[in-house]
C-alpha positions in Angstrom: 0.0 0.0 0.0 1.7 3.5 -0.9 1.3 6.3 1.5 -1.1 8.1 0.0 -3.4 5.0 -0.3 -2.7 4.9 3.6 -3.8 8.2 4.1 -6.6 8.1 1.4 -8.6 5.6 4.1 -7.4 7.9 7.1 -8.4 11.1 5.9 -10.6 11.1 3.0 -13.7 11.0 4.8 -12.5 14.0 7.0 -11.4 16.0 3.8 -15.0 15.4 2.2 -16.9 16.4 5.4 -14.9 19.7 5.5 -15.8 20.2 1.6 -19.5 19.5 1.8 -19.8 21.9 4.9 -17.8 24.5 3.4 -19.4 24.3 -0.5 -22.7 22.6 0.7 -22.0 20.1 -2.4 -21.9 16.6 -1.6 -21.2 15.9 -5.7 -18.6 19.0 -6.0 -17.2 17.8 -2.9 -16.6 14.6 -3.6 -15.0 15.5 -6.6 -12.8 18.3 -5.5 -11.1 15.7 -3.3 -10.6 13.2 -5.4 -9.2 15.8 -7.6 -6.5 16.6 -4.6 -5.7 12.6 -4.4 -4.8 12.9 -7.9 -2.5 15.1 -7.7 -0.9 14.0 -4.6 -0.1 10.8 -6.3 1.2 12.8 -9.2 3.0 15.4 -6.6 4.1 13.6 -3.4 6.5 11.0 -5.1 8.7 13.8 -6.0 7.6 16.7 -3.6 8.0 14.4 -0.4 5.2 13.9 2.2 4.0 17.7 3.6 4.1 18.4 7.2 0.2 17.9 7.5 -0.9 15.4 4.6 -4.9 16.3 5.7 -4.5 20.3 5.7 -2.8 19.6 2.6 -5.8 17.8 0.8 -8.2 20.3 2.0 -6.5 23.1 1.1 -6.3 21.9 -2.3 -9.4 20.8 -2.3 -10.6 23.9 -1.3 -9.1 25.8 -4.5 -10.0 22.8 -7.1 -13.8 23.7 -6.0 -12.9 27.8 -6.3 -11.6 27.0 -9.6 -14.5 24.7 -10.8 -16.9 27.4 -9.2 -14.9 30.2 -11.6 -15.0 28.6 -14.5 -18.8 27.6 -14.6 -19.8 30.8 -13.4 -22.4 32.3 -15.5 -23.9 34.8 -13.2 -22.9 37.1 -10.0 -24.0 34.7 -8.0 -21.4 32.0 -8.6 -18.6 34.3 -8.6 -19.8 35.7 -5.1 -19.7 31.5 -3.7 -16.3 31.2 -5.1 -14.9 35.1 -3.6 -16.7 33.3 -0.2 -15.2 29.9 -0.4 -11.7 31.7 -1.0 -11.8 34.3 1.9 -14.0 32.7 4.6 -12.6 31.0 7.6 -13.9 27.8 8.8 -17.8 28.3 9.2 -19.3 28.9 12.6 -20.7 25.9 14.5 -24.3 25.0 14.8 -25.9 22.9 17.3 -24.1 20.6 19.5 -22.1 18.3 17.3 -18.7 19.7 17.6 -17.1 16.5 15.4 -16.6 17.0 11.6 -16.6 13.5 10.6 -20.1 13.0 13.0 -21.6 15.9 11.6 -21.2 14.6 8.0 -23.2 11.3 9.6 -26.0 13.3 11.1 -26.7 15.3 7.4 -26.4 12.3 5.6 -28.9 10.5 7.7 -31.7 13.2 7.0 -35.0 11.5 7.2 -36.2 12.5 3.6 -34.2 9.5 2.7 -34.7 6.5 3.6 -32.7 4.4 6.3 -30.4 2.1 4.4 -29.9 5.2 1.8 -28.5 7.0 4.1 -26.2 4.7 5.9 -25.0 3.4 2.2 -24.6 7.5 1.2 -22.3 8.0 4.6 -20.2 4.5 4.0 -19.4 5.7 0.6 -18.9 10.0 1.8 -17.5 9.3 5.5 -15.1 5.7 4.7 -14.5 6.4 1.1 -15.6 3.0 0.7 -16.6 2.1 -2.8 -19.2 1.4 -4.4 -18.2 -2.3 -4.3 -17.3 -2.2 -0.5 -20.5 -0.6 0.2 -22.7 -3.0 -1.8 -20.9 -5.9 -0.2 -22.1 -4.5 3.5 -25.3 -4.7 2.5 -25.5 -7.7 0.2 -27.0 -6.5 -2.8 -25.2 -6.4 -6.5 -22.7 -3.3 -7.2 -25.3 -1.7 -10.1 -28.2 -1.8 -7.6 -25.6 0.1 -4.9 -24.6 2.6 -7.7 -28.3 3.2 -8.4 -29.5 3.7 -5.1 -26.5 6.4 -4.3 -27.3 8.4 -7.3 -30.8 8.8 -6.8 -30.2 9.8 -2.5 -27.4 12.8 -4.4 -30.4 14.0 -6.8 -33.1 13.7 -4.0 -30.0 15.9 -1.4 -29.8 18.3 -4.8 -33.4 18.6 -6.0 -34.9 19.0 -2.2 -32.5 21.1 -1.4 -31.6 19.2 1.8 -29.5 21.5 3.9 -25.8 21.1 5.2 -26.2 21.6 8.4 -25.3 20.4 12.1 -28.7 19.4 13.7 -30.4 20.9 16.8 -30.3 19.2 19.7 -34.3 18.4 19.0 -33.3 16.9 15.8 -30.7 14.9 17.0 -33.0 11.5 18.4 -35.1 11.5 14.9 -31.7 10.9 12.7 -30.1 8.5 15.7 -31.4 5.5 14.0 -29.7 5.7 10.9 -26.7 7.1 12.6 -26.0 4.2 14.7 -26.2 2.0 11.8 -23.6 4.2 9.8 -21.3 3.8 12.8 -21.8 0.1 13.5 -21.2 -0.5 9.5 -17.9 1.4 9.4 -17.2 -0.8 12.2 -17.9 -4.1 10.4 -16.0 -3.0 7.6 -12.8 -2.8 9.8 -13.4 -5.7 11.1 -11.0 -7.8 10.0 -8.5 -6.2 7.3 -9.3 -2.1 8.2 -8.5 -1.6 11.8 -8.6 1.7 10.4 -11.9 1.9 10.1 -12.7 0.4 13.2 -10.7 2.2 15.4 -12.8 5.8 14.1 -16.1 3.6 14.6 -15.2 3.6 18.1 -13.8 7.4 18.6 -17.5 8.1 16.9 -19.6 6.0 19.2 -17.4 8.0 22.3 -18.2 10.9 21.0 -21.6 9.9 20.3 -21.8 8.3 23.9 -20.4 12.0 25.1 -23.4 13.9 23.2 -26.5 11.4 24.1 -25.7 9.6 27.6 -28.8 9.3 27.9 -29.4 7.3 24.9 -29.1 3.1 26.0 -28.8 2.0 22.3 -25.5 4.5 21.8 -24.1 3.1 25.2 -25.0 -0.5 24.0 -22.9 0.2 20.5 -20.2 1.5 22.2 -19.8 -1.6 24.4 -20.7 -3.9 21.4 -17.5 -2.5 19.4 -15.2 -2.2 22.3 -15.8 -6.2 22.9 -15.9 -7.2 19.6 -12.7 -5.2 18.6 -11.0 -6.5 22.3 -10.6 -10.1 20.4 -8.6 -8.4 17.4 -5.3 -9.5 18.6 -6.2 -13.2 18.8 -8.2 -12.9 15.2 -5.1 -13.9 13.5 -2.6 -15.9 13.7 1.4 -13.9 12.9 1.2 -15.1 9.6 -2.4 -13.5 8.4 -4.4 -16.7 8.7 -7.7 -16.3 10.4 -8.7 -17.8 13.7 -11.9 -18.5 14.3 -13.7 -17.9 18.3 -13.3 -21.4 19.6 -9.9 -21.5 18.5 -8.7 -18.3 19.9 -6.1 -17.5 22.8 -8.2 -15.5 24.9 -5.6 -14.4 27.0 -4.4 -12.8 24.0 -7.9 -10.6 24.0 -7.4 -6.8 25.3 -8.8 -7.1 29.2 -9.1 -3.4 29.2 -11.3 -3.2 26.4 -13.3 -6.2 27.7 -14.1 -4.2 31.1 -15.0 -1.0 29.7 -17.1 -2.9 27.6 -18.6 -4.9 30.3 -19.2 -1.8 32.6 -21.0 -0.2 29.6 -23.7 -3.7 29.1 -24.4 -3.7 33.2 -25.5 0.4 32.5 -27.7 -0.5 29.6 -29.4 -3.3 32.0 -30.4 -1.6 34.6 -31.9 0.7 32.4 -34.1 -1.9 31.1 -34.8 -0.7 27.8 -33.3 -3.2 25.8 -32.5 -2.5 21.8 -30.8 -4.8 19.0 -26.9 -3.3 20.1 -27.9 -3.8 23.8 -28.5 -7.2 23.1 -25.8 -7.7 20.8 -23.1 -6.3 23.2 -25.0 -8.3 26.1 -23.9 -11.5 23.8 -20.6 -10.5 23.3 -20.2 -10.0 27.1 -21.5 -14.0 28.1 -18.5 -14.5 25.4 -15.9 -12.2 27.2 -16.7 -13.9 30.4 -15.7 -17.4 29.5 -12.2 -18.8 29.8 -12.8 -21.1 26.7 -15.9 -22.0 23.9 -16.0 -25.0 26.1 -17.3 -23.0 29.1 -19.1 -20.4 27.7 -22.9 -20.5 28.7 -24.5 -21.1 26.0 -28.0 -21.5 27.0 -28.3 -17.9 27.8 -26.9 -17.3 24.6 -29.7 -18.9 22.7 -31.8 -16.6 25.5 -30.6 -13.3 24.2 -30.4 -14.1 20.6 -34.3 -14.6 21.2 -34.8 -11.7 22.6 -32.6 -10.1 19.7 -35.4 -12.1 17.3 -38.0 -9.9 18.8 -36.1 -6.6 18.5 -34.5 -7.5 14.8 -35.7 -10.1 13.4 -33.0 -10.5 10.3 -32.2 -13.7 8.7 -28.8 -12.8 9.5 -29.5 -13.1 13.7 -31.6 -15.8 12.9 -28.0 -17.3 11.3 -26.4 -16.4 14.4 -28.7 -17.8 17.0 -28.7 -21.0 15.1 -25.1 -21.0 15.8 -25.7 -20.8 19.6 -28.6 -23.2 19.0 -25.9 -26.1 17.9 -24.0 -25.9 21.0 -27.2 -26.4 23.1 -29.5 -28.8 20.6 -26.7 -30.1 18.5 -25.9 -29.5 15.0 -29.0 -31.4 13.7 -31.7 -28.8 14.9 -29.3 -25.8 14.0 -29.1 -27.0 10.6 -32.8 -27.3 10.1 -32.7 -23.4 10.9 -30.6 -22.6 8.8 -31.8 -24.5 5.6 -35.2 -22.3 5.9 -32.8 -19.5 6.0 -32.4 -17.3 2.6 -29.0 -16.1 2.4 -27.5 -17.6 -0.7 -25.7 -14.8 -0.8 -23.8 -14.8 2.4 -20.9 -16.7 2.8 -21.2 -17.2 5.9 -24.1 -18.9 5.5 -22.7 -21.8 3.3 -19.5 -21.6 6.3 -21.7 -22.2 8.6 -24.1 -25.0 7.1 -20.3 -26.1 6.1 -19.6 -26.7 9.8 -22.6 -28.4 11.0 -22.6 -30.8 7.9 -19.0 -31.2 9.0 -20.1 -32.5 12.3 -23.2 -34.1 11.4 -20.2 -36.7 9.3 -22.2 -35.2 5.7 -18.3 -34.7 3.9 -19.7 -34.4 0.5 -22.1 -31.6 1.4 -19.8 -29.9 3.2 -17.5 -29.5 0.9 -19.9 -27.9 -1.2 -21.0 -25.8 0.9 -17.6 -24.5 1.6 -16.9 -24.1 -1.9 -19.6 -21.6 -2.0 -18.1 -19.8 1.4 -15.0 -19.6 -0.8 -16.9 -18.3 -4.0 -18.5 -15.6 -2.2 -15.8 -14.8 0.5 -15.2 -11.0 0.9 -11.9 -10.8 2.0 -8.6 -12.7 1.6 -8.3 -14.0 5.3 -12.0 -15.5 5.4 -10.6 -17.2 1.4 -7.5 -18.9 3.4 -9.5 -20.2 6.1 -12.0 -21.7 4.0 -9.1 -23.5 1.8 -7.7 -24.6 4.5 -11.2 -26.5 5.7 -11.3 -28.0 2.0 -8.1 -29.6 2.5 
């Protein structure tokens, strides 16, 4: 990876969030800073890295959008945005979101468009995630991705949705499609971005700072800080994935663990349970056991019914039959998971490819694993699943 593809996935959603508040653009300012990637490859080979590789990008990204503003001017008006764009300071504040990246969130998750448009429209502005990456989070083909994130840039354009921080009394109406941005950019970084996870967790503190009253942002927090805790033992020193009952959980960040823990006992005594409440509370049964062996997997099963009630995906419905095959056996899991429709998914063929595995079905398995492999997303998830093919 060069350095300005490292600093690409560090700063480009911070460049764009800059851009769009300043030219209140979400097309020009996407461009404008791709524009100033351009030319840093095309500069920084030769120049050398500048003192502040972000100020640098913005600043240039800045006078690309002057420029573009200058030479499609055709009345007063558009020479008066670019004189405005070139002399003003950093706009003042509104509202109480004080984080650039965050605020980008809360405008993109405006509730003229609907939910999974605006977490797909934040991936692709706040990660720089492409199109491709942002289709595979939400399992659905790259053209039908590309489709839906033109139309939510005309619908932004033609309603003339503002660019603006949210009042506070706005802030619990967008929440929902905020905490789904966040806990997406989180996913992403799951296994080859820690990148990307490591901002998912500033935004859920700073998230956590702004609503501390809100259980479902204190339940996200805690599910990312105990998922993310088990990132050391996720791999072995050579890149090959490890999967949870193979882990070294002494290996597994303790710190993050407690904090994490800490945060799930303040969500239940609040009592008002949500689908990341639940999802951390699972992650914490996990976090208590010394090994699979001991983990209790009964109440498991217990919370991922209560997550059935709260969000009932086929994707939970894939995880509690997990759970369910620890407590039943593999016979009843698989039944669930044959009514299940998630062609898709690889991780539904890796999981039927398991309890085939078990249930002494080799053929099967093996085919079902060589459809994990077929649709695998990433490299590491490839190498453990031809390592299970033999």
């Amino acid at each position: 990876m060069t350095v300005v593809d490292e600093v690409f996935r560090a700063e480009y959603g911070r460049a764009v969030s800059v851009l769009v508040r300043t030219v209140g653009d979400i097309g020009l300012a996407e461009e404008c800073v791709q524009d100033a990637f351009v030319e840093a490859v095309r500069r920084w080979p030769a120049d050398g890295l500048p003192p502040s590789p972000a100020g640098w990008l913005i600043t240039t990204a800045r006078n690309r959008a002057i420029d573009r503003l200058r030479r499609e001017a055709t009345r007063d008006e558009r020479h008066r945005q670019a004189l405005d764009l070139l002399v003003a300071d950093e706009p003042a504040e509104e509202g109480p979101v004080r984080d650039e990246r965050l605020r980008l969130i809360f405008t993109c998750c405006h509730p003229a468009l609907a939910l999974g448009v605006r977490v797909a429209l934040t991936l692709r502005l706040l990660g720089g995630l492409t199109t491709a990456e942002v289709a595979r989070a939400f399992l659905v083909p790259e053209p039908t991705m590309a489709q839906r994130l033109v139309r939510a840039k005309n619908k932004i354009r033609d309603a003339g949705i503002p660019y603006r921080v949210p009042y506070e009394a706005d802030l619990p109406a967008r929440l929902r499609g905020v905490l789904a941005v966040v806990y997406l950019i989180f996913t992403e970084g799951h296994l080859d971005r820690p990148e990307l996870s490591a901002e998912a967790i500033r935004l859920g503190r700073v998230l956590a700072a702004l609503m501390p009253d809100e259980p479902e942002v204190t339940g996200l927090l805690a599910l990312m800080l105990l998922s993310e805790s088990r990132r050391p033992a996720r791999k072995t020193p050579d890149g090959d994935l490890v999967l949870l009952p193979d882990q070294d959980r002494t290996r597994w960040d303790h710190a993050m663990i407690t904090e994490g823990q800490t945060l799930v006992r303040q969500c239940l005594r609040r009592n008002h349970p949500g689908p990341y409440q639940v999802q951390a509370a699972i992650n914490a049964v996990h976090s208590d056991a010394p090994s699979v062996h001991e983990t209790d997997w009964s109440q498991v099963v217990a919370l991922y019914d209560q997550l059935m009630v709260v969000a009932p995906t086929p994707v939970v419905a894939l995880n509690r039959a997990v759970a369910v095959a620890e407590v039943a056996g593999p016979a009843e899991a698989l039944a669930l998971v044959e009514a299940l429709d998630l062609d898709r998914y690889h991780l539904y063929h890796s999981v039927r490819g398991n309890l085939l595995t078990r249930l002494g079905r080799t053929e099967e398995a093996t085919d079902a694993y060589e459809k994990a492999l077929a649709r695998a997303t990433s490299e590491a998830e490839r190498g453990l699943l031809r390592r299970l093919l033999g």
